[in-house]
Structure formats: C-alpha cells, structure tokens
N, C-alpha and C positions, 0 to 999 in steps of 0.2 A: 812660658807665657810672656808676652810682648810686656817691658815697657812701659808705662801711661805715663807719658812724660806732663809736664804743668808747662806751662806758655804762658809770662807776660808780656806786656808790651811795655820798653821804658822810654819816657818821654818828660820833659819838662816843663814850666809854665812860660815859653822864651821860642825867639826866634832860632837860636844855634846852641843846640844841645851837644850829643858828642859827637855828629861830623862837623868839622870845620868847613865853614865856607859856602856849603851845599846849601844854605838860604836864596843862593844866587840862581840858584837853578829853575827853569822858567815854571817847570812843574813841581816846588815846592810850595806846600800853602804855610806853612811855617810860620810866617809874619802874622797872618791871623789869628796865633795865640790867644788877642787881648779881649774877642769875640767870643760870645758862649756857646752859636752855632757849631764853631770848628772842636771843641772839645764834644760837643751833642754828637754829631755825627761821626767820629775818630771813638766814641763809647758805644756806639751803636754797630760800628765794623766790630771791633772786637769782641761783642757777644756774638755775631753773627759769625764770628767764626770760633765761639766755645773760649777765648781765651779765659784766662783764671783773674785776670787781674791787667786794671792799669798803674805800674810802679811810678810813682814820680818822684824824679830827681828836684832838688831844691838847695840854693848857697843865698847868704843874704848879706854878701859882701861882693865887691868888685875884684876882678883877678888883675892886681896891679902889679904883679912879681915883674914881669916878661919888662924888661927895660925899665923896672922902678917908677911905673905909671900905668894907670889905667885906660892910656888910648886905643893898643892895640885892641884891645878888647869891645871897647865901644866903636871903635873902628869895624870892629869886621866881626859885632854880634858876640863875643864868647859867654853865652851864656848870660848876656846883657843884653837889651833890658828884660827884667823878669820880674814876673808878678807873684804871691802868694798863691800857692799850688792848694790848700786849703779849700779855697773860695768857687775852684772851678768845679769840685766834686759835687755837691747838691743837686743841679742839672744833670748833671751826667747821670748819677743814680736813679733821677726821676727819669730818665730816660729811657734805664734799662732794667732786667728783674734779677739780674744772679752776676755780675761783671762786679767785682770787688777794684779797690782801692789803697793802694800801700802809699801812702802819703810821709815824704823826709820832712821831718822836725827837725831844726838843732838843739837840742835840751839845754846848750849852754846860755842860750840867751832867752829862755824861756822861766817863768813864775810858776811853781807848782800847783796852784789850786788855777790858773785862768787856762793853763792848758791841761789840765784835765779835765773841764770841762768841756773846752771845744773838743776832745777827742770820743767824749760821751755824747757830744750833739751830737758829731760825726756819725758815731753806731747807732742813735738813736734812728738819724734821717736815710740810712743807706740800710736800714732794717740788720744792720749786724753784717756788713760788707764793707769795713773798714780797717787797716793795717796800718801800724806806726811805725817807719822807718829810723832806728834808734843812729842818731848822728851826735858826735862830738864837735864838730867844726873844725877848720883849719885853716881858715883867713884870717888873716891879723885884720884884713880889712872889715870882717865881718865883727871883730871883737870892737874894733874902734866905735861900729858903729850902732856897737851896742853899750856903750859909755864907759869900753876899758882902754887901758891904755895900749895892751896887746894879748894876743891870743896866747892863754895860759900852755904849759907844758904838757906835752902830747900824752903822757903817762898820768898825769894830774887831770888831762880832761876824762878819762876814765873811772877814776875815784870819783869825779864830782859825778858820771853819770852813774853809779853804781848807788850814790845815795839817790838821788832825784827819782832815778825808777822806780827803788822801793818806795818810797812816797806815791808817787802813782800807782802802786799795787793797793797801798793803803785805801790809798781815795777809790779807788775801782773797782777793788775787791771786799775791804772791810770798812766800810764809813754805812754803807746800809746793808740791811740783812737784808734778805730777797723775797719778804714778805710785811718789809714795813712801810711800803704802798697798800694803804686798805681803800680810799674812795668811797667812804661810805657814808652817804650824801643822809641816810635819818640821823646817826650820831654825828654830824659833820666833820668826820674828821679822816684828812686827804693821806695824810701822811701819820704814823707811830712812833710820836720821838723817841720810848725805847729801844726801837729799835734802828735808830739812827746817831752813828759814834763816831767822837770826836776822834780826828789826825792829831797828833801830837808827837811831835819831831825835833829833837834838840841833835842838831849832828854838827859832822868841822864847815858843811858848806849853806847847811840851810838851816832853819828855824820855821818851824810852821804850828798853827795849832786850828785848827779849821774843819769844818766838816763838807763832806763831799757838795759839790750844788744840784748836782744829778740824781734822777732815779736812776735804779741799774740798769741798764741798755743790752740788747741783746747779748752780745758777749762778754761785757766788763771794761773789760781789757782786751784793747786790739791787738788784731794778728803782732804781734811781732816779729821786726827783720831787723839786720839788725848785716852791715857789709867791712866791719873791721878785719886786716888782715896780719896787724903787726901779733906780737906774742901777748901785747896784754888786752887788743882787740880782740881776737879768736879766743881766748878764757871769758873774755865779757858774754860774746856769743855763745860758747857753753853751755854758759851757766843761763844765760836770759832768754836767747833769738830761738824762735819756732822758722823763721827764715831765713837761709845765709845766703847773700847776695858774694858771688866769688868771682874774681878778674883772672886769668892764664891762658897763654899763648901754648904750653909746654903739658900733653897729655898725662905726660907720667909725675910732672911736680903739681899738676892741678889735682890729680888720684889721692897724692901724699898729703895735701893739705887738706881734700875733706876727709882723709883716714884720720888724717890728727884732729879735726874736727871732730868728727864722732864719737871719738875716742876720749876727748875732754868733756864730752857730756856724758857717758857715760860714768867718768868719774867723780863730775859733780852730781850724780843721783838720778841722771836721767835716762832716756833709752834712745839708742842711736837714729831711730827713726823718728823722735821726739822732733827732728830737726830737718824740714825742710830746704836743699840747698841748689840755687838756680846760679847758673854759670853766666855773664856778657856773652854775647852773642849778637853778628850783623848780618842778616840775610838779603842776597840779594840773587834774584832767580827770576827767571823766565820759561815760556813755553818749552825753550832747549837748553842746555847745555853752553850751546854757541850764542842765544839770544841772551842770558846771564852775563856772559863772559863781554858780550858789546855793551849791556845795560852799564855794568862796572866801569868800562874805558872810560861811557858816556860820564859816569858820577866825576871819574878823577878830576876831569878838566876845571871842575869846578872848586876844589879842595884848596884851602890854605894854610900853607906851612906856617905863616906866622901865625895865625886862629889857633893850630894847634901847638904851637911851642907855647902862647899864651896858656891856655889851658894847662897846659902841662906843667907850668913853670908853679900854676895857683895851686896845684895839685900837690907837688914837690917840695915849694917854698925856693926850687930854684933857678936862676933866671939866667935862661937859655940863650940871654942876648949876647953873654959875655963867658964863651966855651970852653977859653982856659981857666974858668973857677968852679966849673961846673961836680968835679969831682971831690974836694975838698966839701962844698956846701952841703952835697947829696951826705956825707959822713954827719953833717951837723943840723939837717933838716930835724924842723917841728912841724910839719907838715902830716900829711898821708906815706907814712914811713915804709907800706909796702911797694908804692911808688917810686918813693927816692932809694929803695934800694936795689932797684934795677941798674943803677949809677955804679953801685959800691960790692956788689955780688956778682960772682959769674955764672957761664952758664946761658942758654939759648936765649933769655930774656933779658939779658946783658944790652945796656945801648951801648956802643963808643964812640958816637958822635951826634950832635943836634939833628942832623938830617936825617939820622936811621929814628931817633927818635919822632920826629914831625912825620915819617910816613906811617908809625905804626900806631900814631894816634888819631892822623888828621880823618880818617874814616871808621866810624864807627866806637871812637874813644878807647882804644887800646884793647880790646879782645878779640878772638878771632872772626875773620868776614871770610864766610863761608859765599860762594859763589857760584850758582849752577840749576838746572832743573830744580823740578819740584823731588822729584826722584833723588838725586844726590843729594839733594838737600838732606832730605830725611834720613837718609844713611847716614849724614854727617851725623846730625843731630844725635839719634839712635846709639850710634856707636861711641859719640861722646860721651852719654849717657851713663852707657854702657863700662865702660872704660875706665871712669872718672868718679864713677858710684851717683853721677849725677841726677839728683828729682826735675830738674827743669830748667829754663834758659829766659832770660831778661832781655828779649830782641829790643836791640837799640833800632834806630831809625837810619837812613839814609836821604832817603824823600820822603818828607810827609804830605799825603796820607799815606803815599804810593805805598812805601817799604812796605805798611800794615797789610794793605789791600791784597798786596800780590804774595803774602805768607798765606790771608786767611781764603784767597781762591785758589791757588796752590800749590802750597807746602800741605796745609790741614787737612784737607782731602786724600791726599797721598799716604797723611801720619793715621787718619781713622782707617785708612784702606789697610792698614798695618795691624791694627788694634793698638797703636801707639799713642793714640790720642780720643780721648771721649769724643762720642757722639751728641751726649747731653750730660746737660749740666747736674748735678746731684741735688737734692734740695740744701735745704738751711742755710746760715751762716756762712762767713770765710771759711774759720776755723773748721766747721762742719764739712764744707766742701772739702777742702785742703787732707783732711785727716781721719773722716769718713768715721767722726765721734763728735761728742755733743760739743754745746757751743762756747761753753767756758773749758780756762787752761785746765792741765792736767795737773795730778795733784802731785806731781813729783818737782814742777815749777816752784820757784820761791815764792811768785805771791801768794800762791795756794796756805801758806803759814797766816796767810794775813786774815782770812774768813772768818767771818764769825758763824 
C-alpha cells in the first residue's frame, strides 16, 4: 500500500523567507505579506489542493551576524521586515474549513499565562486547527530585544523550555476539568469553580500561580512541532513534539536521524509513530521536465549570495564576511548548532567555503530543491519518503504564490493519482486529521500527567 504522505506549505509573515533575493522577481507577490487578501487567497490554494497545513516560520530579532550589522539584511529583505505570524491566521481560518496552522513562538521571550491563552483563542477560533511550533531562539538580537542583555546558552535554552511547556500543559490540560463549563442560565452559573484549579509553579526559571483564562478549546493543547536538531534538541523532541520538522541534503544521514528520532521516543515511553516527521523541501516543476529545469535557470538570475550568507550567518551565529574565521567560530557557535556544524563535521554536507555555502542556501533555504515534472517530482518525494522513513515535506517557496500553485495543479494530482496523497480531507481537528484518533494528546505524552 502507497504512502499518504502529509504536505505543508512553509511560509513566513515577510517579504524574503528562505530564497534569497527572489522578492525581485516580477512574478513574486511576496511584498504583500502586510495585506490580509494575500494570506486569504495563498489559504484558499492550499486547501484547494488538500494541503495539511500552513507552517509559519517566525524570528523576532534582526540578522546582524553577516558583517556585524543589520544592513545587509534590510538591504535585500532577509527575512526583514516582518510582522507577527499570529495575527494573520483568524482570516485565514475563516476563510477555509479543514487547512490547519503550525504557528513558531519563541517561548523564550514569551509569559506563561498571556501566551497560553492566545494559543487557546487560537484553537478556539480555527475550531481545533492550530499547531505550536516549539522555538528556543538564537539571535542575540532577538534577546536584546527582549530586555536581555544576550541570548542565554544554547543547552540552557532548552532547560528553560522544558520547564515553560510543562506549564503550558498545566494551563491546557489541568487548570479545568472538561465539564466545569455548565452555562446554566436558571442557577446562573457560567462556569464551576470546583472545578477550576490553580497553576502553581515554583521552578529555577519561572514562578507562576494562576489559573488558566480559557475554557478548554478543541484540542487543549496544540499540535505540537517542535525542529531542534542538535543532541539536546532531538531528546526535547522525543519527549514533547507530535511534529519533527527536519533539514538534510544526504538520504542515508537524514534515515539515521529520524531512526534515532524514533528511537528516543520510544524510550521516553512513547510509540515511534507518536511522532510525526516532515523533511524541507523546494519544488519547482513544470508541464516537462525541460519546462522545470528553464523555470529554475529563470529563479537563479534573481538569487543573492549576500541574502543568503546573511541568513546563514543569523543561523550560525557566524559571520561569513570574514572566511578565514569562519571555522574556529562554527567550533564555538550558540546559535542553531546543527547548522554550524556543517563548518566543523565531515562528510557530503561539509561547506569549505562561503560560496559553496551561499549557493546551497540561497534557494530554498538549505534543503533539497527538487526540480522537474509533476511525474518526477513525485518519485522524488515518494522515495524520499520512502527511504528516510519519512510522514511528510515542509515545501518551502520559491515564487510566491507560484511555487504553491504549480505543487497543488501538479504535483497533487499526480501524488492522488498514486494513492500517495488524500483525496479529501478527514474530519476533526489537527490532531484528528494528523493521527486519524481523537482530538486530545495521547496518554503516553507528559502532559497527559497533568489532567484531572
């Protein structure tokens, strides 16, 4: 039996996501991010073509690494300016009936009771089609500008989220029981304070004592994803992520890593299927084979090698303007540590110099770009799949709307022509969709301890 593989689409709330450059291109609409048409209609393709989900990417700092300032970047869009990814989903949802939501938070600059509630408005308003992208951060810039003086130690931001989550299970899962909404307008009374219980949290990084503000929302607790890749990222995911967003150029070490993925969830008490895991991916395809392979020459022309050595550098924490230090830094990054150790490891994903790095990021943000028919495409995908142990793929953009458009008339057609891709959408929830079981976590998850 084929396959059903899962298709998101990943996009940002910003002119220049992960191609560099490609804002310049006369048919991208890109720039119209700040508009709520352009997110209406870009949620409306993508149910139109069954996708599972729109992922959004989200940083809330400027990428100033690349020559120790943030011009290049505002220079040539890296992911600047950008807006609260939050804000555009409401509209989107009312727009569409089953097209879910993975929305990045960084929990490091965030209060535990104000964003657990907006993530319960969230599931309230999108009827239980909403996903939290569990982030630590890694811009010193973003910490400044969140009144620290620098972005804490990349092993330290994982302890702080390890506590913050639990907290968030509390509030989502145990602050009400699931029947102390009564409504009941002769005794007037809306709400059962018995059955509504105090948070109460003395840890090393937070203190809380509050009770949830929410009634319980479709799911609780949103989908969780959750894209860490270093050694104490991948145990966080484990133990937490129902989603693993994963990066690799190299079939046989991308296989190994979600083997040792699965592997550590099963250890922490889970079951290897517990865990949903979609690989980066950039499609770009045509009627032919040869109309692909022109569409592509057409993109490069527009690609910027500085766009993406910037990016890369914020990514990194190292700054690619200055290439005899590059190696030394990559050993002492606090950054995105599976990143920087493509610098300091061998092996096919090895860079050895700035230019090999700027061409393998400037298109598509560093994962493979797959190129060709709708026919190859789907072989591609498939056998990635296949190969990799992979559930699904995070299509990055090229053109937007194009890149979407030209997957979901197609690629989609091609993957259903397969049995490789649904034809219709399933009912319920994310979760529900996603796992084809009810709409709260499983009880082998850790916040499942926290219910009352």
């Amino acid at each position: 039996m084929a396959r059903e593989l899962l298709l998101n689409a990943f996009a940002m709330n910003c002119a220049g996501h992960q191609s560099q450059g490609m804002w310049r291109h006369p048919r991208d609409k890109s720039e119209n991010y700040k508009h709520t048409d352009h997110w209406v209609k870009l949620a409306r393709t993508l149910e139109r073509g069954k996708f599972d989900g729109l992922f959004l990417a989200d940083v809330v700092g400027v990428y100033d690494v690349y020559g120790g300032s943030p011009d290049t970047a505002l220079r040539e869009a890296v992911q600047v300016p950008t807006n609260d990814p939050l804000l555009i989903i409401p509209p989107m949802a009312d727009a569409t009936e089953h097209l879910a939501f993975a929305v990045t938070v960084n929990l490091s600059h965030e209060a535990p009771l104000p964003f657990a509630r907006r993530m319960s408005t969230l599931d309230h308003m999108t009827d239980g089609r909403i996903g939290w992208n569990i982030v630590t951060g890694y811009l010193d810039s973003g910490a400044k500008g969140a009144g620290k003086s620098e972005q804490v130690t990349h092993d330290t931001r994982y302890d702080i989220a390890e506590e913050f989550v639990t907290i968030q299970y509390d509030f989502w899962e145990g602050s009400w029981e699931d029947d102390a909404v009564r409504k009941n307008r002769e005794e007037g009374v809306f709400t059962d304070p018995a059955k509504v219980h105090r948070v109460v949290h003395e840890g090393e990084y937070f203190h809380v004592n509050a009770v949830h503000l929410c009634e319980p929302s479709p799911q609780r607790t949103p989908v969780l994803y959750q894209a860490g890749a270093s050694s104490k990222g991948t145990a966080f995911a484990a133990r937490h992520a129902e989603c693993v967003f994963v990066v690799g150029h190299s079939r046989p070490r991308l296989a190994e890593s979600v083997a040792n993925l699965r592997k550590l969830a099963v250890e922490a008490g889970r079951a290897p299927n517990d865990i949903k895991i979609f690989a980066l991916t950039t499609v770009i395809t045509g009627a032919t084979d040869e109309d692909a392979q022109a569409k592509a020459e057409e993109y490069k022309e527009y690609l910027s090698s500085s766009g993406a050595l910037a990016l890369m550098a914020g990514w990194t924490g190292i700054d690619f303007s200055k290439p005899d230090r590059v190696g030394a830094a990559a050993a002492g990054s606090n950054s995105i540590q599976s990143a920087a150790a493509m610098f300091t490891q061998g092996g096919p994903s090895a860079h050895r110099d700035v230019d090999s790095i700027a061409r393998s990021v400037a298109l598509g943000g560093g994962g493979p770009v797959l190129i060709g028919s709708a026919k190859h495409i789907a072989d591609e995908l498939v056998s990635w799949a296949e190969e990799c142990d992979l559930d699904g793929f995070n299509l990055a953009y090229a053109v937007m709307p194009e890149t979407f458009e030209d997957v979901v008339d197609l690629v989609v057609p091609e993957l259903q022509s397969r049995g490789s891709f649904k034809t219709e959408y399933a009912p319920g929830t994310y979760r529900e969709k996603l796992f084809k079981r009810g709409p709260r976590l499983e009880s082998n998850h850790p916040a499942a301890r926290l219910r009352h």
